[in-house]
C-alpha positions as CSV (number, residue, x, y, z in Angstrom):
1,X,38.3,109.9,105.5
2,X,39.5,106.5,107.3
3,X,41.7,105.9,104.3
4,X,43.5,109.3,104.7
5,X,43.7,109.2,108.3
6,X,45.7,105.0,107.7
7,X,47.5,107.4,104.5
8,X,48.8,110.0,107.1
9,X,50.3,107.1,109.8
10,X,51.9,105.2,107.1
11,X,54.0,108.2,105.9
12,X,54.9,109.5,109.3
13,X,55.7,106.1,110.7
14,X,58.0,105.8,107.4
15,X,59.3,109.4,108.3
16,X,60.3,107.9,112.4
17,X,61.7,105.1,110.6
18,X,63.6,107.3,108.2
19,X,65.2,109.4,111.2
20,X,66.2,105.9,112.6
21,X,68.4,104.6,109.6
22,X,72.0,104.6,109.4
23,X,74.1,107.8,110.2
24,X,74.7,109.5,107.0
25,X,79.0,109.7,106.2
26,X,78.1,113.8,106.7
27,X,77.1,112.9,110.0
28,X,79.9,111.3,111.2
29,X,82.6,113.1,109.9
30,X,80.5,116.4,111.7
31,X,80.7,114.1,115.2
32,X,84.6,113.0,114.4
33,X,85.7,116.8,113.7
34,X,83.9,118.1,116.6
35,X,85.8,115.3,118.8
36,X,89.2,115.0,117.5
37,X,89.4,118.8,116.8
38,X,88.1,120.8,119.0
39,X,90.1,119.2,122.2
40,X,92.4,120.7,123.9
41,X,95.3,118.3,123.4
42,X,95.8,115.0,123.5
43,X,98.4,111.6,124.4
44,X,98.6,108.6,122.1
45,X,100.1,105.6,122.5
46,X,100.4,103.2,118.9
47,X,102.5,100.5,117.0
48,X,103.3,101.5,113.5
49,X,104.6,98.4,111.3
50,X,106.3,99.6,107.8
51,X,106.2,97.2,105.1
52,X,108.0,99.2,102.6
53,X,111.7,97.4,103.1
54,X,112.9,94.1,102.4
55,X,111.9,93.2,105.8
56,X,108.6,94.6,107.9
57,X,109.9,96.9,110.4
58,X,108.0,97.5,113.9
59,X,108.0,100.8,115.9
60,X,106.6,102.4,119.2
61,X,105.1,105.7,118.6
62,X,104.3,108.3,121.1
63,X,102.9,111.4,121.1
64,X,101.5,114.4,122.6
65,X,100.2,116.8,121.5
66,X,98.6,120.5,122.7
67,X,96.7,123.6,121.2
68,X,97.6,125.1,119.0
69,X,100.6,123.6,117.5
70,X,102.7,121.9,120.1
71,X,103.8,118.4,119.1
72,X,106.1,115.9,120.3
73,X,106.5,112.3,118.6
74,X,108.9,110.0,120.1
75,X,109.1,107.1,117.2
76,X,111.2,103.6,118.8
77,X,111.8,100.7,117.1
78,X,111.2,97.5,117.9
79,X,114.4,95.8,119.7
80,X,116.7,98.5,119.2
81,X,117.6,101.5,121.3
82,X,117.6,103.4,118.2
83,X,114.8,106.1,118.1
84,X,113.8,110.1,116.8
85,X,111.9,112.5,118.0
86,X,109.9,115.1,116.1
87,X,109.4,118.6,118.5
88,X,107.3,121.7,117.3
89,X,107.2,124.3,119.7
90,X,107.3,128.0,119.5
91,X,110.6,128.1,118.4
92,X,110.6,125.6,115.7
93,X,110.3,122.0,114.5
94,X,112.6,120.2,116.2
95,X,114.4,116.5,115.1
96,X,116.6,114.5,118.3
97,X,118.5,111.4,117.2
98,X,119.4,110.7,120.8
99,X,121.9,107.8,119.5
100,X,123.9,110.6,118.0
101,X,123.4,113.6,120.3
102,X,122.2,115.2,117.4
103,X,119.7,117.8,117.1
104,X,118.2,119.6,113.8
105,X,115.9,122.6,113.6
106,X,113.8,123.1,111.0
107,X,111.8,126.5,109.4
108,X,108.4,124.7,108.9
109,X,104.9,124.5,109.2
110,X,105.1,120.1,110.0
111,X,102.8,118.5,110.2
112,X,100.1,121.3,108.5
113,X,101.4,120.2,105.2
114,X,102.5,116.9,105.3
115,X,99.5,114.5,107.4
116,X,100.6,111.3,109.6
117,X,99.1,108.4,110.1
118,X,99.6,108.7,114.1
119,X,98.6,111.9,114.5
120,X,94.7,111.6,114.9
121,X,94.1,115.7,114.1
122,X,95.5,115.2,110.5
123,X,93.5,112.1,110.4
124,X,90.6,114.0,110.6
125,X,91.6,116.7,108.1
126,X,92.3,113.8,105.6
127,X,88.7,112.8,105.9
128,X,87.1,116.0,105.4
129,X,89.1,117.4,102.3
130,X,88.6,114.1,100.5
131,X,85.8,115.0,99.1
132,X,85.5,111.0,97.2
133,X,86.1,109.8,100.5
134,X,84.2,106.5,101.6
135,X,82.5,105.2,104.5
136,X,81.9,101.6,105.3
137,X,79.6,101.2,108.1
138,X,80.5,97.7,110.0
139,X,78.9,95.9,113.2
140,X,81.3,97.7,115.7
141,X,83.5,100.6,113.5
142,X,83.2,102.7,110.8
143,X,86.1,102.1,108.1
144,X,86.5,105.5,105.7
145,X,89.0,105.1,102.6
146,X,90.6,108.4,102.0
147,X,93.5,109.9,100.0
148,X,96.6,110.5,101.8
149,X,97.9,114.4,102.1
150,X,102.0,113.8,102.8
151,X,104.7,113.6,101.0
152,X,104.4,109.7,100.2
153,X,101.2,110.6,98.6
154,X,102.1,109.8,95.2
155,X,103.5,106.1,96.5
156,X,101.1,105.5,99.1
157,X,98.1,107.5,97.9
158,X,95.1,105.9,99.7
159,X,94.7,105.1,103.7
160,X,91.7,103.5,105.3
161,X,91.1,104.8,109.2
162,X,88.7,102.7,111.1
163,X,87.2,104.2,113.9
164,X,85.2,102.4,117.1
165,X,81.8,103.5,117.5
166,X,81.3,103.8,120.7
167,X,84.6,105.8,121.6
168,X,84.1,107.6,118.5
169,X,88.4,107.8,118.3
170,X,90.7,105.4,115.9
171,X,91.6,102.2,116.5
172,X,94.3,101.3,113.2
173,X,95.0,102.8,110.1
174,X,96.4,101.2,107.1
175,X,98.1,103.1,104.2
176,X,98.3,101.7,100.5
177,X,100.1,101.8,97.5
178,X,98.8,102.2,93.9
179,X,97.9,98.8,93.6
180,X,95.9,98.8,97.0
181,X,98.5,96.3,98.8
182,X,99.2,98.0,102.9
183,X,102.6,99.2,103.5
184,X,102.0,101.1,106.7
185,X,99.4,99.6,109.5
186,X,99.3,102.0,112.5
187,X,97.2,100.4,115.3
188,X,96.2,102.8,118.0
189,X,96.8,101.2,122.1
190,X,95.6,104.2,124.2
191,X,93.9,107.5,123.4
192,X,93.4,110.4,125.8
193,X,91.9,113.0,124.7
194,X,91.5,116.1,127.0
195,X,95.6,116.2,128.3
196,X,97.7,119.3,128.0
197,X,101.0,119.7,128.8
198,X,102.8,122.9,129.9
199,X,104.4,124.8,127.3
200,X,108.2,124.4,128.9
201,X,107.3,120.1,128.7
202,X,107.5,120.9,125.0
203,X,111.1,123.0,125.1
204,X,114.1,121.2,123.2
205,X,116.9,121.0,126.4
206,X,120.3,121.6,125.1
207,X,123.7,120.1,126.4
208,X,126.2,123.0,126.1
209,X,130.3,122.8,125.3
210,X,132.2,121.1,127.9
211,X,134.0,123.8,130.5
212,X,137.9,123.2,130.8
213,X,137.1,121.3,134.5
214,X,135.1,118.7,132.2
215,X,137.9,117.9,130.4
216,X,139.4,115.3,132.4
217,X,137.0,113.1,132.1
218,X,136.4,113.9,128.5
219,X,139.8,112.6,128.5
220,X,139.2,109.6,130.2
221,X,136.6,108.2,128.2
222,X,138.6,109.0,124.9
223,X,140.2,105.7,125.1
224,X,136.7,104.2,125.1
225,X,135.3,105.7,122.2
226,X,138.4,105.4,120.3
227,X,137.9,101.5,120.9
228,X,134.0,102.0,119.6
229,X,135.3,103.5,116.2
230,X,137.2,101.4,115.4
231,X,134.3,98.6,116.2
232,X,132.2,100.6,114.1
233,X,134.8,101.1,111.2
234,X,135.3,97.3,111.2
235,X,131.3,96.2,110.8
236,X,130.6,99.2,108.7
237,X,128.0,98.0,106.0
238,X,127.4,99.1,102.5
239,X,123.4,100.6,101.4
240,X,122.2,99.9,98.1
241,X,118.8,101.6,97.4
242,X,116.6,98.5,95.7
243,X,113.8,101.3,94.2
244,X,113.0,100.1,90.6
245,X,113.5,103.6,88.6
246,X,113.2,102.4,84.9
247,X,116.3,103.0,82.7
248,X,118.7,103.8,85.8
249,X,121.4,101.7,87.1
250,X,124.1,101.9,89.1
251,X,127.5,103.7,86.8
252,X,129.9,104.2,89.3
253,X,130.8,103.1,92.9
254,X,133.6,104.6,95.2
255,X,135.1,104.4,98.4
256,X,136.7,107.2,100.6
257,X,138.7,106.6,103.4
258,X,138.1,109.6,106.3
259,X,138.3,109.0,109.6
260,X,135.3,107.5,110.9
261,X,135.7,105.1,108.2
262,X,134.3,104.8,104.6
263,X,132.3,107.4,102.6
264,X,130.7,105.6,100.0
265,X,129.5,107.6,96.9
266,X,127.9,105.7,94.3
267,X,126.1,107.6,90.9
268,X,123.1,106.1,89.1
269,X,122.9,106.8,85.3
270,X,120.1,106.9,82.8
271,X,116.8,108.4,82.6
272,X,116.7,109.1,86.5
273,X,119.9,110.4,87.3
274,X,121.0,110.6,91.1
275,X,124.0,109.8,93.4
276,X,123.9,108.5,96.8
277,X,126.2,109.7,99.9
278,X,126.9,107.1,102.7
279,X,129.4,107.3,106.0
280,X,129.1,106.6,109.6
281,X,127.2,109.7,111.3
282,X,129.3,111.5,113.8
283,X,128.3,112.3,117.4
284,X,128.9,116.4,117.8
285,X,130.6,117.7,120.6
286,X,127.2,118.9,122.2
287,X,123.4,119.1,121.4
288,X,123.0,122.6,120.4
289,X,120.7,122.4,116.9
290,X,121.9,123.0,113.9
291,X,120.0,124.8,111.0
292,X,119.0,121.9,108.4
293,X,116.9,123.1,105.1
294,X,114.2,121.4,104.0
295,X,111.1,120.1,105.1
296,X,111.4,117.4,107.9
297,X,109.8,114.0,106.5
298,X,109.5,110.6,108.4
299,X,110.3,107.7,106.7
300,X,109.0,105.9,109.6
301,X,112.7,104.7,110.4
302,X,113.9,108.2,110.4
303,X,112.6,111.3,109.4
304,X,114.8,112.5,106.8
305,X,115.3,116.4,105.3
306,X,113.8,117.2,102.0
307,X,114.3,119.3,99.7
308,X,113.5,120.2,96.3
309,X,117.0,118.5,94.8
310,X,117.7,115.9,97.3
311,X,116.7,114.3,100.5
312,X,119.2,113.4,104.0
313,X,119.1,111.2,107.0
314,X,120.4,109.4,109.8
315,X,119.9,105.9,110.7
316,X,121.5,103.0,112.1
317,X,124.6,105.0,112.7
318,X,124.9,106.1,109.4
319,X,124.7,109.6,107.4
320,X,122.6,108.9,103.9
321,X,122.8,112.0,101.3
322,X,120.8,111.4,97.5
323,X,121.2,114.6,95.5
324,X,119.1,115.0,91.8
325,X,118.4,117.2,89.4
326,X,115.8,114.6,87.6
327,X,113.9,112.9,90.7
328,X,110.9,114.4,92.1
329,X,110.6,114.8,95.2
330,X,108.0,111.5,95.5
331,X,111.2,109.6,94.1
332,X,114.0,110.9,96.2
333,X,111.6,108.9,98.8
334,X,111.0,106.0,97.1
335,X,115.4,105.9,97.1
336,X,115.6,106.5,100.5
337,X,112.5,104.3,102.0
338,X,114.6,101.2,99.6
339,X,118.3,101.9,101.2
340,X,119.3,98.1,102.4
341,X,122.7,97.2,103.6
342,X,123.8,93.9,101.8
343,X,127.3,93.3,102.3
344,X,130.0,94.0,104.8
345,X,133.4,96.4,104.5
């Protein structure tokens, strides 16, 4: 009987110690989902480093974000005034190049489709629908490897999100290419979950036509910009994309004259067949949107319009078209994240 009784304490003290182990990876994705998910919006504030170019490139990103679908990402990078933001709202998804007064509207369901690495809702999605995914339990985070779900995914198909366990939210994400080498580190500065913002904080403002009494001073400043053109026309730079597509090289190169300067077309031959549009973006003469097909993609530079056939952006003062009927759509973004100026005009 005294043998059964010591029989009975061994098990259930092996059954406390059991409930004490290590959280199970169900168990923390159940307390992640429940945290990230369920609140009611959110502000972010992280650095996003993109190692994809010739050279690593460095960019702010904010964001807010409020239930149910009401985004804005305001993406700046690093010692430039050059920046983009991304706006979904009730009437749309939204893309501002402020630079260029520009403003795109897109028919799409962004980001539902297409997960980023700053946005800490899709970051938990990621987790759960990876159903391989891994969890690595360290002394102060958890790190879990996951597939991506974007558009990169073929080129960058694997991320790893470590999250701090006592806030429970992310501190850095890394995303990888085939060969497990980090092209994208995102590394989270300020999370606040809990904020909402109104839905008019979320509205797109639009600078209407100038009236005839504006004129004037449109006028005025004519001069001015007239100077800036020519500035521009002067350091204009040539793009070559430096994406390894085996069997295609570069055919044909021509240059345009118009008069913001040079359109460059150049055609690539072979197995991958594709040409590539280049000229100096024009600023519009106001910032009402205009209808762009496609599915808004960002490139972490820009975010860029794809489509099934080819893929456009803005950047750096420049408008960049690549139009295939052989690429998919994984390789119309490998052309575009490898665009490089290398020489002057």
């Amino acid at each position: 009987m005294r043998k059964k009784m010591m029989l009975l304490a061994i098990v259930a003290v092996m059954l406390v110690l059991g409930g004490c182990g290590k959280p199970s990876k169900e168990d923390v994705i159940k307390k992640l989902s429940s945290k990230w998910n369920e609140t009611k919006g959110y502000e972010l504030n992280a650095s996003m480093e993109i190692k994809t170019g010739s050279e690593p490139r460095v960019y702010g990103v904010e964001v807010w974000h409020t239930k149910p679908e009401f985004y804005k990402v305001n993406v700046t990078q690093s010692g430039s005034d050059e920046s983009q933001m991304i706006v979904r709202n009730e009437e749309g998804v939204f893309v501002i190049t402020p630079s260029l007064g520009k403003t795109y509207k897109f028919q799409s369901d962004w980001p539902a489709q297409n997960s980023q690495g700053y946005l800490i809702g899709t970051l938990a999605d990621d987790i759960k629908a990876d159903k391989n995914a891994t969890m690595e339990e360290k002394e102060k985070e958890y790190v879990f490897e996951t597939a991506t779900r974007n558009n990169h995914k073929s080129l960058l198909p694997s991320q790893k999100i470590h999250i701090d366990k006592k806030t429970l939210l992310p501190s850095k994400v890394t995303i990888h290419d085939e060969t497990g080498e980090e092209k994208i580190a995102i590394k989270f500065d300020k999370i606040a979950l809990g904020v909402e913002h109104k839905v008019a904080e979320y509205k797109v403002e639009m600078e209407k036509p100038k009236a005839e009494g504006d004129q004037a001073e449109s006028d005025d400043n004519e001069s001015t910009k007239d100077d800036g053109e020519e500035k521009a026309k002067a350091n204009q730079q040539t793009y070559y994309p430096s994406a390894n597509l085996e069997g295609t090289t570069l055919s044909d190169e021509k240059s345009v004259e118009i008069e913001s300067g040079q359109r460059i077309i150049m055609t690539f031959s072979g197995e991958k067949e594709y040409v590539v549009i280049q000229e100096p973006a024009e600023k519009p003469l106001n910032q009402l949107p205009v209808s762009i097909e496609g599915d808004p993609v960002d490139l972490g530079f820009a975010v860029a319009a794809l489509t099934e056939q080819s893929i456009h952006w803005e950047a750096n003062g420049m408008a960049f078209f690549v139009a295939s009927d052989t690429l998919s759509k994984e390789e119309l973004i490998t052309v575009a994240n490898s665009m490089t100026a290398t020489e002057s005009k």
